[in-house]
C-alpha positions as CSV (number, residue, x, y, z in Angstrom):
1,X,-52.2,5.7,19.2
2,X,-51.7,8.3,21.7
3,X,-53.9,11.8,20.6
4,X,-50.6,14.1,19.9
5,X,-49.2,10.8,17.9
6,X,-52.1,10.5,16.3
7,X,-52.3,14.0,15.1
8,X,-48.9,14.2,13.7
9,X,-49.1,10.9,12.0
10,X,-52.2,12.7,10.2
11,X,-49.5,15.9,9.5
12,X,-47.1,13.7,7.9
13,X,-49.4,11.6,5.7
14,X,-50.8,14.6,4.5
15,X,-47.3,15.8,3.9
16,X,-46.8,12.8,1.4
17,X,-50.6,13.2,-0.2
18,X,-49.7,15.9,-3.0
19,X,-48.0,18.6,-4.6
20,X,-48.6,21.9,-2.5
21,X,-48.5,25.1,-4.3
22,X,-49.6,27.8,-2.0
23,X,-46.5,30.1,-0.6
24,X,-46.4,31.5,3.1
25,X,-45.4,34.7,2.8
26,X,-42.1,36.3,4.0
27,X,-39.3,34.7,6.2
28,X,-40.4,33.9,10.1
29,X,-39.3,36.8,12.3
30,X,-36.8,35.6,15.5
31,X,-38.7,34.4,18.5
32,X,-41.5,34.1,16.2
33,X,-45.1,33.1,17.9
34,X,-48.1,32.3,15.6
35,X,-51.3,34.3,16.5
36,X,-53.4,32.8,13.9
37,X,-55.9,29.9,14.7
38,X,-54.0,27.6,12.1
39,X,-50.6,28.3,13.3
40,X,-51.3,28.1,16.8
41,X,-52.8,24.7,16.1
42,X,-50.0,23.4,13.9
43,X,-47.6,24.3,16.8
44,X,-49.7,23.0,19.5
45,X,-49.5,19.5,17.4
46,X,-45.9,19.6,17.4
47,X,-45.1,20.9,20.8
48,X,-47.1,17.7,22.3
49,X,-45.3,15.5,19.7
50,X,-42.0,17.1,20.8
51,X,-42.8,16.0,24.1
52,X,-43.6,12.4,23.0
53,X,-39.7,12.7,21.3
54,X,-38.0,13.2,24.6
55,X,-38.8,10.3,25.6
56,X,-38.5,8.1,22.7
57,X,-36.3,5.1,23.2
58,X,-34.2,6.3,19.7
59,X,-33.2,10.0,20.8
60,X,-29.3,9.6,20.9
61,X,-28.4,11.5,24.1
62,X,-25.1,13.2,23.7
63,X,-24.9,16.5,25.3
64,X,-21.8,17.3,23.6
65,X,-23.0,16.3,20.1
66,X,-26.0,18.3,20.4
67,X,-23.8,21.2,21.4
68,X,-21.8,20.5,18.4
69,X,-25.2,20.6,16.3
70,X,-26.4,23.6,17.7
71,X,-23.2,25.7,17.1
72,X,-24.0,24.7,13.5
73,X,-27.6,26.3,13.2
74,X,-26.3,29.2,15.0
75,X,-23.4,29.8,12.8
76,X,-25.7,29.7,9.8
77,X,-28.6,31.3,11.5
78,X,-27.0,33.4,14.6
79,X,-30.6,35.2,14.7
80,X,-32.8,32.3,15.1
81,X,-30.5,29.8,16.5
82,X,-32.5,30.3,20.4
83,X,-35.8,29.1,19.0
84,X,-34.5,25.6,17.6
85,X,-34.6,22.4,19.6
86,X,-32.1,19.5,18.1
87,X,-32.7,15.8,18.6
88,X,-30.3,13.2,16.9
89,X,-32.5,10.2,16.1
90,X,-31.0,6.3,16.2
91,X,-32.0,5.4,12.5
92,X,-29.7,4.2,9.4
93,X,-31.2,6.5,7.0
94,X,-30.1,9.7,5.7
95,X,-32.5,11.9,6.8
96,X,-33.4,15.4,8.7
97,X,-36.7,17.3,9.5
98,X,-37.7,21.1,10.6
99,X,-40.9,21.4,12.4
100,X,-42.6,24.8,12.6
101,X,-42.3,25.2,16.2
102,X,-38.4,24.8,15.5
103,X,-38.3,21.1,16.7
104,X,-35.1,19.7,14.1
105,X,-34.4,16.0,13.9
106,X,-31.3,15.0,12.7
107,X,-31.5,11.0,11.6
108,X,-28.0,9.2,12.6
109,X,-27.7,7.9,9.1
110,X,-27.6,11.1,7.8
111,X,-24.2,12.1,10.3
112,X,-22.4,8.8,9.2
113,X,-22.7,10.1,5.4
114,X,-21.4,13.2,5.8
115,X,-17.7,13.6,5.4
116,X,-17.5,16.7,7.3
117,X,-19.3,19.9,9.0
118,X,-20.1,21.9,5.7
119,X,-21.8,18.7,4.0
120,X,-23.8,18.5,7.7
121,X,-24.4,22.3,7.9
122,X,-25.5,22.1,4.3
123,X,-27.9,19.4,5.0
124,X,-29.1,22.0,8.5
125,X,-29.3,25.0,6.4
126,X,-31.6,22.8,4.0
127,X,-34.0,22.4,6.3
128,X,-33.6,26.0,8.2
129,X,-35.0,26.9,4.7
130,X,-38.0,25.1,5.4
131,X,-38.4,26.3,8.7
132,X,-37.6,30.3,7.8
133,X,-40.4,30.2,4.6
134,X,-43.1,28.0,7.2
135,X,-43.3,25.9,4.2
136,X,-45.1,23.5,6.5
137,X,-47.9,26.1,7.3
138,X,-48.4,26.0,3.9
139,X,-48.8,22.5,3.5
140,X,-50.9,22.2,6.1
141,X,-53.6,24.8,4.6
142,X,-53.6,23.4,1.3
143,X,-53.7,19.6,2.7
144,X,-57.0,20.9,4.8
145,X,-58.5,22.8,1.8
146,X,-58.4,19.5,-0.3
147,X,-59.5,16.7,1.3
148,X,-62.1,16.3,4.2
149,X,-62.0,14.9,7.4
150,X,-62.7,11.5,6.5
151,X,-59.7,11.5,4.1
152,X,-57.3,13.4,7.1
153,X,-58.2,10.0,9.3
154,X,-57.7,7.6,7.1
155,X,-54.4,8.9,5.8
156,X,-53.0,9.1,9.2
157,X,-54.4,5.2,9.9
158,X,-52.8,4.4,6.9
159,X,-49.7,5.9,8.4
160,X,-49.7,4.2,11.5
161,X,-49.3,1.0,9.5
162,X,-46.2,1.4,7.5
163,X,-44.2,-0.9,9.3
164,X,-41.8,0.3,11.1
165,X,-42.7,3.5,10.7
166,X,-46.2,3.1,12.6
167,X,-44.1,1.7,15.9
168,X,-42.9,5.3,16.2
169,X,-42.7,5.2,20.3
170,X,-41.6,6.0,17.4
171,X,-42.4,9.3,16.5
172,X,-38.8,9.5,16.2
173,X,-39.1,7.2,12.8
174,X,-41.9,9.2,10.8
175,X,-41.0,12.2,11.7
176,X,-38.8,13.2,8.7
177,X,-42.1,12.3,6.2
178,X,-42.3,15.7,5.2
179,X,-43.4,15.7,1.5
180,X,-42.6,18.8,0.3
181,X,-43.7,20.9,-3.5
182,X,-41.0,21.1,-6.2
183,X,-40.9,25.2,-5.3
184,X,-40.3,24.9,-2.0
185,X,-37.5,21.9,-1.9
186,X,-36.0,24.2,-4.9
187,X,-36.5,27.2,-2.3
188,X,-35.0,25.4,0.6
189,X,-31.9,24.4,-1.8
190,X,-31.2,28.4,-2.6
191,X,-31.9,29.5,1.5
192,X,-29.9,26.3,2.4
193,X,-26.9,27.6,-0.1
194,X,-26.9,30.6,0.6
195,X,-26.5,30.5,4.4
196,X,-23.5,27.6,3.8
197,X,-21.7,30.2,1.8
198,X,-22.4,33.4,4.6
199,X,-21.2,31.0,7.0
200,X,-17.8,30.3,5.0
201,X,-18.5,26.8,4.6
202,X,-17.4,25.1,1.4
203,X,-20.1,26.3,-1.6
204,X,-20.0,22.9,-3.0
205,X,-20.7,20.6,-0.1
206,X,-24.5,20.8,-0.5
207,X,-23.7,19.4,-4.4
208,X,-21.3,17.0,-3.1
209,X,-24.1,15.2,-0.8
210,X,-26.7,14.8,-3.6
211,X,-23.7,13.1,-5.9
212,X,-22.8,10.8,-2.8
213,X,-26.1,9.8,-2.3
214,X,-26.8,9.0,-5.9
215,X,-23.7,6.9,-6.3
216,X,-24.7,4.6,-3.2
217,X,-28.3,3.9,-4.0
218,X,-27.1,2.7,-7.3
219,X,-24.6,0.4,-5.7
220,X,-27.4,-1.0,-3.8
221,X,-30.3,-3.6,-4.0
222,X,-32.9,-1.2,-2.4
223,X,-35.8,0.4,-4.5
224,X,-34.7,4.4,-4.8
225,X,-37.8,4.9,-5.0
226,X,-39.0,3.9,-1.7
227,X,-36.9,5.7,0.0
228,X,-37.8,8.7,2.1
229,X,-35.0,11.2,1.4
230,X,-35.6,10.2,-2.8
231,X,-39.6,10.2,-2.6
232,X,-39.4,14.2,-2.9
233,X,-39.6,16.6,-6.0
234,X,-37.3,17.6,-8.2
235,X,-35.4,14.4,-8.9
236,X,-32.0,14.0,-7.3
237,X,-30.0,14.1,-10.2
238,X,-31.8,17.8,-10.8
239,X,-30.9,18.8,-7.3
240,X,-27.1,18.0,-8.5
241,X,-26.6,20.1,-11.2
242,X,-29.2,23.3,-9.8
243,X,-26.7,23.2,-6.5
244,X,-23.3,22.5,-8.5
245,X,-24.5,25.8,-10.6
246,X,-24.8,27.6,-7.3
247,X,-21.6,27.1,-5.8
248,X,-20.0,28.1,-8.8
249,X,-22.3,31.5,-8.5
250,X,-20.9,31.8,-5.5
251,X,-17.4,32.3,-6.6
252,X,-15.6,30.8,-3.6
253,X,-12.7,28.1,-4.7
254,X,-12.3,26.8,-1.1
255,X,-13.9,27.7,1.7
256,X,-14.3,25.7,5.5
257,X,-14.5,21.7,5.8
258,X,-13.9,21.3,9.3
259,X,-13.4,17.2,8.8
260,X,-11.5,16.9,11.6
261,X,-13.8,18.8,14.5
262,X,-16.8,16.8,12.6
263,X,-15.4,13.0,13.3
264,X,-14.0,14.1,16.6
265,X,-17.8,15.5,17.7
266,X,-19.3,12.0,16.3
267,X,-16.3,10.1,18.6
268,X,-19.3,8.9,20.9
269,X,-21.7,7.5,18.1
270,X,-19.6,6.3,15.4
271,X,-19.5,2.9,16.1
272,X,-22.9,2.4,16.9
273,X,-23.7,4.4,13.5
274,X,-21.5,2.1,11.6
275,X,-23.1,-1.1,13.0
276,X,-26.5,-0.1,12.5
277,X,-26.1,0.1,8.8
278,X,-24.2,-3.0,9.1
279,X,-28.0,-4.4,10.0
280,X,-29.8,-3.2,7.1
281,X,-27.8,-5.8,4.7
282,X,-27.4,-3.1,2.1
283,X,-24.0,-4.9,1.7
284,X,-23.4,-3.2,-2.1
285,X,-24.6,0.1,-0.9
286,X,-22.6,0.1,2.5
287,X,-19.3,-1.2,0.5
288,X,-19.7,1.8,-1.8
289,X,-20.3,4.3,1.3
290,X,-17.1,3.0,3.4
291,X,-15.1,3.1,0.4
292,X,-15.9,6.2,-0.2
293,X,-15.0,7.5,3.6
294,X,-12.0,5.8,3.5
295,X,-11.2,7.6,0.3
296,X,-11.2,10.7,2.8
297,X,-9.7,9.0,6.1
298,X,-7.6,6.6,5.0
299,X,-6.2,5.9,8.4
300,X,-9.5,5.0,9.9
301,X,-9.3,1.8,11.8
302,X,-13.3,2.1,12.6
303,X,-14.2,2.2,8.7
304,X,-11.8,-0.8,7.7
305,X,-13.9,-2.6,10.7
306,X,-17.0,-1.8,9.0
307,X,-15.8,-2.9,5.3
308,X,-14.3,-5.8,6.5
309,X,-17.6,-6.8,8.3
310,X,-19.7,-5.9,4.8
311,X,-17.7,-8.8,3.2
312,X,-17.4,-10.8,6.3
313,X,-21.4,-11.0,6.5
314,X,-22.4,-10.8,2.6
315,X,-20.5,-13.8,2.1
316,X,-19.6,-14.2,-1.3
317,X,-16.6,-15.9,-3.1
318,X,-13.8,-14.2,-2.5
319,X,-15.2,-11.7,0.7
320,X,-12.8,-14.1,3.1
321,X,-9.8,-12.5,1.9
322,X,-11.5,-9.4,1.5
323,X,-12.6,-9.3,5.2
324,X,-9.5,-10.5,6.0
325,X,-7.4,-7.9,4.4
326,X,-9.7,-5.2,5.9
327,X,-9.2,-6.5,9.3
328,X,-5.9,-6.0,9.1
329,X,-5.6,-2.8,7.9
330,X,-7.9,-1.7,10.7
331,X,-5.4,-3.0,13.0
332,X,-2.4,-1.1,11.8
333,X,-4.8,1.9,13.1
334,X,-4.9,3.0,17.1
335,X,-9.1,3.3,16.8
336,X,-9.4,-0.3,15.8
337,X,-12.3,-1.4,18.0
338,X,-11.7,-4.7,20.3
339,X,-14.7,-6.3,18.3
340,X,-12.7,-6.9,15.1
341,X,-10.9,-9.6,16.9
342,X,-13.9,-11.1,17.7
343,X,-14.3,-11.0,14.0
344,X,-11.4,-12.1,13.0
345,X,-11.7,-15.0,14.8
346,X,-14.5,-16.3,13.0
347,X,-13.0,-15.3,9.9
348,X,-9.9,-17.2,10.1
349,X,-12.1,-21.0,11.4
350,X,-13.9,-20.6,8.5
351,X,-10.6,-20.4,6.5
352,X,-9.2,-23.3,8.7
353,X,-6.7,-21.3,10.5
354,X,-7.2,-22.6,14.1
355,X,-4.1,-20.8,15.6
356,X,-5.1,-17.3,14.3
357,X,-8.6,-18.1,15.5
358,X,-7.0,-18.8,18.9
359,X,-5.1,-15.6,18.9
360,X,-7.9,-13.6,18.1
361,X,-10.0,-15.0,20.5
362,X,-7.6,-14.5,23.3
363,X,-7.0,-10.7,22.2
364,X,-10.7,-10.5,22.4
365,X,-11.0,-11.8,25.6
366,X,-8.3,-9.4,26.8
367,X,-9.2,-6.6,25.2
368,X,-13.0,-7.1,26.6
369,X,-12.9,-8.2,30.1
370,X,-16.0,-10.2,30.8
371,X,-17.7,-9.7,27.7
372,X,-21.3,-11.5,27.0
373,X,-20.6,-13.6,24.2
374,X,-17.4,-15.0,25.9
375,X,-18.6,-18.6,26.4
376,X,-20.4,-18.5,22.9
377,X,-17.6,-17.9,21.1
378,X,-15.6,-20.6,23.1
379,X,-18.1,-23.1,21.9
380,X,-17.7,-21.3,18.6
381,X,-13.5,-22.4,18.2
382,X,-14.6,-25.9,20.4
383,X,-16.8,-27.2,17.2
């Protein structure tokens, strides 16, 4: 591994190595500098790792969407909003990460889960939380204070092996592996709330996440346990109830959703968002989160796609029809993508209904002039 790589694979896995109990004082001053030898090394980490993120092959490059994100942070945090750096990161996860030097990654699986801005800016003013206590600071000092050297290397070896994690070209991937204490996510929860509710947002959005996110891991096959976003302290379901108790402190019935401005600023990354969950084959967890988006855009021809293509590739009895039903209510939609006729196409041969396969096909083709798997899916109807 490359030195800076190296070093903040070390970072992370001491992130994840124990429970940190030391605080770091008061809340970082705007254009903030650290002066101290720690500090100044800690920053000098992840400045050359933010370097190494510029360049990574899974940075989603959207000027507009960043510009999007970065109104956001300034609207919850108009005084620090100049010293943060936002990089939307290509993974299926749901997922986002505040470095010290104000680096913020925003994982791609996180911005398909959220139904609107205040569930996002909830998630942003989470992590400015983080960011404005220099929570990593402290985890840094009391990870250094307990183990030696040795222990620092072989952490961050064992690190660089977790699978698709250790690829992190790639850094964009491990990133996020922050393993906060129990005070501090329960500090970051109060900073993140109360910055959602200065801002106007709706008080209940950051609630609203944590009971979305239970529901689908339940629906699906995946240990909970594994996950990155659930490995933290205090437990999910305690996260619920602590933020449900302060949006009702809050005393605000409504307050701003801005639904609308959120899917129109993810226009440009929605289908590829929607596809790469497609990949993971969480088919019961990815039914349960389209469902519930539909539940919310009813009209959305891209999310009856993306159900129709959970039952199309799970492939149990009855999914057919299923996939075929959803195909078709994406097609009553303008935003249907040219690809579900490519899918309905294969649904309807393996229903043995050659003439809608044909038509399909041939609204493919038109729709997608020149398209790569042309001939393939020729041979495909020929068989």
């Amino acid at each position: 591994m490359r030195p800076a790589l190296r070093a903040l694979v070390i970072f992370i896995a001491l992130g994840a190595s124990g429970a940190l109990h030391a605080q770091s004082g008061g809340f970082l001053a705007p254009g903030y500098q650290p002066s101290d030898a720690d500090e100044t090394g800690l920053w000098r980490l992840m400045d050359r790792a933010e370097e190494q993120l510029k360049t990574s092959r899974f940075v989603v490059r959207d000027p507009a969407l960043n510009a999007y994100l970065h109104e956001i942070v300034c609207r919850l945090d108009k005084a620090h909003c100049a010293d943060i750096r936002i990089y939307v990161v290509r993974t299926p996860q749901f997922n986002a990460s505040m470095a010290p030097n104000g680096m913020m990654e925003i994982w791609t699986g996180l911005l398909l889960r959220c139904t609107d801005e205040a569930q996002l800016a909830a998630i942003i003013g989470h992590e400015l939380g983080h960011y404005l206590r220099r929570h990593s600071l402290a985890l840094w000092r009391d990870a250094r204070d307990k183990a030696s050297l040795g222990n620092f290397l072989g952490l961050g070896l064992a690190a660089a092996g977790m699978g698709r994690y250790g690829d992190f070209a790639n850094l964009a991937l491990v990133a996020s592996i922050y393993s906060y204490s129990r005070d501090n996510e329960r500090e970051a929860d109060q900073i993140g709330e109360r910055l959602l509710v200065k801002a106007g947002y709706a008080p209940l959005a950051a609630a609203e996440i944590w009971d979305q996110l239970i529901a689908e891991y339940a629906a699906g096959t995946a240990d909970r346990s594994q996950s990155v976003l659930f490995a933290s302290h205090p437990t999910p379901e305690e996260r619920l109830v602590s933020l449900r108790e302060a949006a009702e402190a809050a005393k605000i019935k409504n307050g701003e959703r801005g639904a609308e401005r959120y899917r129109s600023a993810l226009a440009g990354v929605r289908a590829t968002i929607a596809d790469d969950e497609l990949a993971l084959r969480q088919y019961g967890r990815s039914a349960q989160l389209f469902e519930r988006l539909l539940a919310e855009a009813p009209d959305d021809g891209l999310l009856w796609y993306a159900k129709g293509e959970v039952y199309r590739l799970r492939g149990e009895p009855g999914d057919l029809e299923h996939a075929a039903e959803a195909y078709a209510r994406a097609l009553q939609a303008s935003d249907a993508p040219p690809e579900i006729y490519r899918s309905v196409m294969r649904v309807a041969l393996k229903r043995g209904d050659r003439a809608g396969a044909q038509t399909a096909l041939e609204n493919y083709l038109a729709r997608v002039p020149g398209a790569d798997d042309a001939g393939a899916l020729k041979m495909l109807f020929d068989q």
